[in-house]
N, C-alpha and C positions, 0 to 999 in steps of 0.2 A: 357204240351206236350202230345199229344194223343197216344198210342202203336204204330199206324201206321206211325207217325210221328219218335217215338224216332227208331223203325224198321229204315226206313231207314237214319238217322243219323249213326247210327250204323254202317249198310250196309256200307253207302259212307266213313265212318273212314276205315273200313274196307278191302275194297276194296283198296280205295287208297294207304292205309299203305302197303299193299303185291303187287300190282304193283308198287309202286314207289319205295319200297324195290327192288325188282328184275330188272326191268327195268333198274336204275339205277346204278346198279350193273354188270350188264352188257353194259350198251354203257361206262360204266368209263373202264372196262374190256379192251372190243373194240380198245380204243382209247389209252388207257395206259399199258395192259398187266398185269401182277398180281408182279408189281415191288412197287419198292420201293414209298413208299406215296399213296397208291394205296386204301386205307382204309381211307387216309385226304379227298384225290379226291371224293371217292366216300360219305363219310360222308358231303361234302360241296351240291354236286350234289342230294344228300336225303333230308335235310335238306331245300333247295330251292324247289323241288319236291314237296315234299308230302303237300303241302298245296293249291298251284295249283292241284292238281289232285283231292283232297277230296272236293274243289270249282266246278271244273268238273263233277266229279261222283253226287253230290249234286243236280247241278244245271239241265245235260242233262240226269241222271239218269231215268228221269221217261220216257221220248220222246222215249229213246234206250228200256226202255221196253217196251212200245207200240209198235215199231217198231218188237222188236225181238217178243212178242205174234200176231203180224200180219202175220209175216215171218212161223210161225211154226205152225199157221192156214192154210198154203197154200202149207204146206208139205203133200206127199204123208204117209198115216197110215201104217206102217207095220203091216203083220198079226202076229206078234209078237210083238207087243207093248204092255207092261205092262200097260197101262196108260187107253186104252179102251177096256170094255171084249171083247169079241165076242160073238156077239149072233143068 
């Protein structure tokens, strides 16, 4: 597996694991309130999550970042932008 390969395997564990952590944490929230079984519920709902998500992140991963570096090509520069000097 090449660096840029194992990158984003990584990334997509990654990602997934901390959104379908929270996510899931809250619509169990949501729907159940922070009562009783409230940690089954949501251990059930993570547990079914997070494998579809890191399948997602995975697979449409790279399309969202072409899409998000096309979107931020077409943003206006601030003149404070760290990112290009000014010259």
């Amino acid at each position: 597996m090449s660096p840029s390969q194992r990158l984003r395997v990584v990334f997509a564990a990654l990602m997934s694991l901390w959104m379908s952590l929270l996510m899931t944490a809250f619509v169990v929230w949501l729907n159940f309130g922070f009562e009783r079984g409230y940690l089954l519920h949501w251990r059930h709902s993570f547990v079914a999550a997070w494998p579809a998500a890191f399948a997602i992140v995975l697979v449409f991963g790279p399309t969202v970042q072409r899409i998000s570096q096309a979107l931020a090509e077409r943003l206006p520069v601030s003149s404070r932008d760290p990112v290009r000097p000014c010259v």
